[in-house]
C-alpha positions in Angstrom: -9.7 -23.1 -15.3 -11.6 -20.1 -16.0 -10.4 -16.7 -17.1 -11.1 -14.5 -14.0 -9.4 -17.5 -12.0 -6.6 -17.3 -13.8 -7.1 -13.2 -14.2 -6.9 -13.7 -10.4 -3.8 -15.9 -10.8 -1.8 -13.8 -12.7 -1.8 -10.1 -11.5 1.5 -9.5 -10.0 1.9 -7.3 -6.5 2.8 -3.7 -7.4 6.2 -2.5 -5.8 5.4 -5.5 -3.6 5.7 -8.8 -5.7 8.1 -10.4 -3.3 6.2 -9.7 0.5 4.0 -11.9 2.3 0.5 -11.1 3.5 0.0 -10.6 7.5 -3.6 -11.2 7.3 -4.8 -14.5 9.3 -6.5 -16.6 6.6 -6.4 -20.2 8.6 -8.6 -22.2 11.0 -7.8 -25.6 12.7 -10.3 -26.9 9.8 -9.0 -28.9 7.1 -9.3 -28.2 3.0 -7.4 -29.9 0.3 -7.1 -27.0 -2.8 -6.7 -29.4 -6.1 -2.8 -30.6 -7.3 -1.4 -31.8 -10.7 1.6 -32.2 -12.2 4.0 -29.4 -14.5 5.3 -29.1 -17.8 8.1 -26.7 -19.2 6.9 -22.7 -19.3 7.4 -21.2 -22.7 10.1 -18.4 -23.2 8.7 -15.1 -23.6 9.5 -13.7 -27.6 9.3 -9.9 -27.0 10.5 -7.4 -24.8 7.9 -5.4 -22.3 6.6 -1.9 -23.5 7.8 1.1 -22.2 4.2 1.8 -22.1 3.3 -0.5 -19.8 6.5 0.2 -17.4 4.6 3.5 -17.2 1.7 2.3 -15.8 3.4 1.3 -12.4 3.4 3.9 -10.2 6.1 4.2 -7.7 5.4 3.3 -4.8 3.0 5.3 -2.5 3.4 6.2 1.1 0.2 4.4 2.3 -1.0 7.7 4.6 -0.7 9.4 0.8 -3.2 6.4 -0.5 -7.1 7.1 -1.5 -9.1 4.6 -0.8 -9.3 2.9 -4.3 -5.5 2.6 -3.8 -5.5 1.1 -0.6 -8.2 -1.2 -1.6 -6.2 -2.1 -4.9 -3.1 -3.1 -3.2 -5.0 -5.2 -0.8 -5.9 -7.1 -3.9 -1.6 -7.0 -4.3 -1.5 -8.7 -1.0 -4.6 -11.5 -1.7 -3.0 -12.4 -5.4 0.5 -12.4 -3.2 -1.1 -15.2 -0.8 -2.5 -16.9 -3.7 0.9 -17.2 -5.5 2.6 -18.9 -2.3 2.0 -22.3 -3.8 4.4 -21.6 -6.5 7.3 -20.8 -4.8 8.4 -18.3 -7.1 12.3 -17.0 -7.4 13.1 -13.3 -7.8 13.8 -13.9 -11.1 10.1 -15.4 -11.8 8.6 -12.7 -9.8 10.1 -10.5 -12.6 8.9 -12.3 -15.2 4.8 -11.9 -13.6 5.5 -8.6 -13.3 6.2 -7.9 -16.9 3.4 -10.4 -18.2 0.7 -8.0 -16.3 2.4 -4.9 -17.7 2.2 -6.9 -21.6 -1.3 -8.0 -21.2 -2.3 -3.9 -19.5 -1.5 -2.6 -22.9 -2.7 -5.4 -24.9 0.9 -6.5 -26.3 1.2 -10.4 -24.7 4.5 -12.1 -25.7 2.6 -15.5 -25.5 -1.3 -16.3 -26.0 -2.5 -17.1 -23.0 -5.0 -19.8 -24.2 -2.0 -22.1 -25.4 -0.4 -22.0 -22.0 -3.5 -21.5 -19.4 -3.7 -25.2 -18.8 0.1 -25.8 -17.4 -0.7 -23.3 -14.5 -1.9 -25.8 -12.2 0.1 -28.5 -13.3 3.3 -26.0 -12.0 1.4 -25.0 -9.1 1.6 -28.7 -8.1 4.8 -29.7 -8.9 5.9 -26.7 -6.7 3.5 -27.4 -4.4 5.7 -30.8 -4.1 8.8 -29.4 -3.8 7.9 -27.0 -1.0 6.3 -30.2 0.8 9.7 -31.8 0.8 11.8 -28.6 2.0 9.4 -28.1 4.7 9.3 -31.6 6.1 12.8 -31.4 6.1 13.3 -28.6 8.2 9.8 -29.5 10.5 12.4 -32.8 11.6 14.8 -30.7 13.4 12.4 -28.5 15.1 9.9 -31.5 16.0 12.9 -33.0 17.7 13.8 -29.6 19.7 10.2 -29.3 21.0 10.3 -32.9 22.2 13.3 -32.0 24.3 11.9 -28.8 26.3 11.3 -29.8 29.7 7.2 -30.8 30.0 6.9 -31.4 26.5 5.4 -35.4 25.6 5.5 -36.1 22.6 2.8 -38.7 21.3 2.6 -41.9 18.6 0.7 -39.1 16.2 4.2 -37.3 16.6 2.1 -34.3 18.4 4.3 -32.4 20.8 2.3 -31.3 23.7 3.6 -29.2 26.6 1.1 -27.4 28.9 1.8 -23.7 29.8 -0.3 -23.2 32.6 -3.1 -25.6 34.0 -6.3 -25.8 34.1 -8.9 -26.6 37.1 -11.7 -27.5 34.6 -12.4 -30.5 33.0 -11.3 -31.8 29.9 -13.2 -31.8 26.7 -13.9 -35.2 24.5 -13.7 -35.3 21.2 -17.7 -34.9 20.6 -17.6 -31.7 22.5 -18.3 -28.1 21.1 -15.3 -26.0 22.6 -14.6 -22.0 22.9 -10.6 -21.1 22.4 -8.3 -18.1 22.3 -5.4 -19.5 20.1 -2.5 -18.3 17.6 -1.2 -20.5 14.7 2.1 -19.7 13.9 4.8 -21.6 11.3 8.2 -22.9 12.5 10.1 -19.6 11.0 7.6 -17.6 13.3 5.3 -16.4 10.4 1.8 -15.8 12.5 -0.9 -17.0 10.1 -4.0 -17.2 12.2 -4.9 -15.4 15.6 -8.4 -15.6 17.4 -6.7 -13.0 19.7 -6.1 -10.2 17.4 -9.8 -10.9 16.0 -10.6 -10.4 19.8 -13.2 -13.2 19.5 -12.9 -16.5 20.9 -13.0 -19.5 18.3 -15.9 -22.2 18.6 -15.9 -25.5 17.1 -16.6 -29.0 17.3 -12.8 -30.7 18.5 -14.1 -33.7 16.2 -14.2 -31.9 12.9 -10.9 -30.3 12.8 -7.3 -31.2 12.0 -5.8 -34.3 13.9 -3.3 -32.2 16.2 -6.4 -30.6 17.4 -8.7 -33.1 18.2 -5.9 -34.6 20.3 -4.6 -32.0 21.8 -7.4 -29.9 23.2 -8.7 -33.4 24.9 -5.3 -33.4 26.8 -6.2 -30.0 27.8 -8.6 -28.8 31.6 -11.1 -25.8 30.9 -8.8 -22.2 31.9 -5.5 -24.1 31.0 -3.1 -22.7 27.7 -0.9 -25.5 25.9 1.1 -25.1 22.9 0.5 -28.1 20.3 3.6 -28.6 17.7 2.0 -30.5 14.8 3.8 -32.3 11.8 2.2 -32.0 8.9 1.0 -35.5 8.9 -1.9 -34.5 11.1 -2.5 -30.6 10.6 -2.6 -30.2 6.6 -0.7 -32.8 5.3 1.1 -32.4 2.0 -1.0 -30.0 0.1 -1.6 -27.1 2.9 -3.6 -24.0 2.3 -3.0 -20.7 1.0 -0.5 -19.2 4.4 0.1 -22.7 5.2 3.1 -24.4 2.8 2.5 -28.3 2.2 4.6 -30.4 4.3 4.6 -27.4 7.1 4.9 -28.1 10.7 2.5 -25.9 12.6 2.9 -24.4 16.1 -0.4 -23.6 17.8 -0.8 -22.1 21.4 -4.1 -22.6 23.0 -6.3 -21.3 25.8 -9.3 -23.3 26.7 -12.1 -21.2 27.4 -14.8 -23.2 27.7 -16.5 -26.4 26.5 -19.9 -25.6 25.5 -21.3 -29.2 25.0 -21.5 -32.2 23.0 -22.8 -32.4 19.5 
């Protein structure tokens, strides 16, 4: 790994370690970021500076904020994202927090070299246990979304219900299509909107995620459906950076168009 990846890795959010980023960062496409497996983190052997308490501000009313310090704590929110996958405690948010303060004033309480390389072996064995907790809970609400009234669920285990029809026809799975859609998770968390980009997605239904490619072919050109996806065919057991591993995904669709095969 190299240093301005794990540079990246490490800054902590300021006065907002602990909140999730709003910004849509997924497409139906799928990516598989790389996994390994942990080993035990070393205790930290001094305590933090008051120096480097001093160098967090408190926190800023954001019609207050320059530029430069709205800019910096978007970079809070993108290291936030990128920390997702290792499902970190209060407790452990704590601890980043004082590590970035340490390493601002040039006092760390452990060399970074001799523990850089069990970062992504934790990353993956939390990765794994957020796979688990959320194919747990993705059971229960798979099973409610099978019951609504309309809703057929098929052998993929893709719930499909349609919201309002379509009079066009129905795309194959070598077609280019146009959508309006809005990913969402099963808590409600929106991670991905074509609407509030106010521009349509295109793409070929072929070369996306499973749930897709089924679910847009059940679909008539100027119908909406909503697609509930287990994991098994959206992003499987690794996700992406809004999406958790193991995470069922709710999608609702509007077919715009189908602009032609490939």
């Amino acid at each position: 790994m190299n240093r301005l990846a794990i540079l990246l890795a490490l800054v902590p959010m300021v006065a907002l370690a602990q909140t999730t980023s709003s910004k849509p960062a997924a497409s139906p496409q799928t990516t598989k970021p790389p996994v390994s497996t942990p080993k035990p983190a070393a205790p930290a052997t001094t305590a933090p500076a008051a120096a480097a308490r001093k160098t967090v501000p408190a926190a800023t009313s954001v019609a207050r904020m320059t530029d430069d310090q709205k800019t910096i704590y978007a970079l809070g929110l993108a290291v936030q994202r990128s920390l997702g996958q290792f499902d970190l405690s209060a407790a452990e948010v704590d601890i980043l927090k004082r590590a970035v303060g340490d390493a601002a004033i040039g006092k760390p309480a452990i060399p970074l070299d001799e523990w850089q390389d069990r970062i992504q072996p934790l990353a993956a064995a939390r990765g794994r246990r957020m796979a688990v907790r959320e194919k747990a809970a993705s059971v229960t609400y798979l099973a409610r979304a099978a019951a609504e009234a309309g809703a057929v669920k098929t052998d993929s285990g893709l719930v499909y219900r349609e919201l309002s029809p379509g009079t066009g026809a129905s795309p194959k799975a070598s077609d280019v299509v146009r959508v309006h859609y809005r990913g969402t998770l099963i808590n409600g968390t929106e991670f991905d909107s074509s609407y509030k980009r106010n521009e349509p997605a295109e793409f070929p239904l072929g070369e996306v995620i499973g749930c897709w490619t089924e679910g847009v072919q059940r679909m008539k050109v100027g119908g909406k459906a909503r697609l509930v996806c287990p994991s098994s065919i959206a992003y499987g057991d690794e996700g992406r950076p809004s999406i958790p591993g193991g995470a069922a995904l709710i999608f609702e669709i509007e077919l715009l168009a189908i602009i032609g095969g490939q």
